[in-house]
N, C-alpha and C positions, 0 to 999 in steps of 0.2 A: 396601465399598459400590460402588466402582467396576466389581468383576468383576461382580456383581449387576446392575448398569445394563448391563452391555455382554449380560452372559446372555438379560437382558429385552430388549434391544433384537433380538437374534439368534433368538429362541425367542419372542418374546412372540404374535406370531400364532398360533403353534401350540397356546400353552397356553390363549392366550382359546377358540379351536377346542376346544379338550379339553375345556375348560368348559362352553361352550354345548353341547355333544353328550353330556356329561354331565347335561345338568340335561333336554335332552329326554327323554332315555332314562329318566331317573327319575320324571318327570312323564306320560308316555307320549306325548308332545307330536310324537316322530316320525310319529308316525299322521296327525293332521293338516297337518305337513308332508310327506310324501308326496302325498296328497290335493293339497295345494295344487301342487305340483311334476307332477301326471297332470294337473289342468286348466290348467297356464301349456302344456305339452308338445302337450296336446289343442289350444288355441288355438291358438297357432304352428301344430300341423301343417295344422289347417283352411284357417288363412290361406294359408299356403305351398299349398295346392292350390284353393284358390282362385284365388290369383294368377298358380299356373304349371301350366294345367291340361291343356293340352296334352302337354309336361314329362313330367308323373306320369301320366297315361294312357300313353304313351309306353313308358316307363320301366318302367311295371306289366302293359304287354302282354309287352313282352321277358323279362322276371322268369317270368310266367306259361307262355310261349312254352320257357324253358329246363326248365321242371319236366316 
């Protein structure tokens, strides 16, 4: 019982992981987290150029400029 406890405590996150990725994958449940994970990515980057807009103009002329 004890190597068990010590297995689960070394491994346990991994296999709750395996589970939970298991059971999207079965449900097709990754689709919608995807989707959620482009519009958390979509906010952030909006924010982030909104806040630093100078920055990414900046940043997207030189980018532009090297092509």
């Amino acid at each position: 019982m004890n190597d068990f406890k010590n297995f689960f405590q070394k491994y346990g996150g991994g296999l709750i992981g395996a589970v939970i990725a298991l059971v999207f994958a079965c449900t097709n449940l990754y689709r919608f987290m995807i989707a959620v994970i482009f519009i958390i990515a979509g906010a952030w980057a909006g924010n982030h150029i909104q806040k630093n807009k100078e920055s990414v103009k900046e940043k997207l002329k030189n980018f532009i400029d090297k092509m």
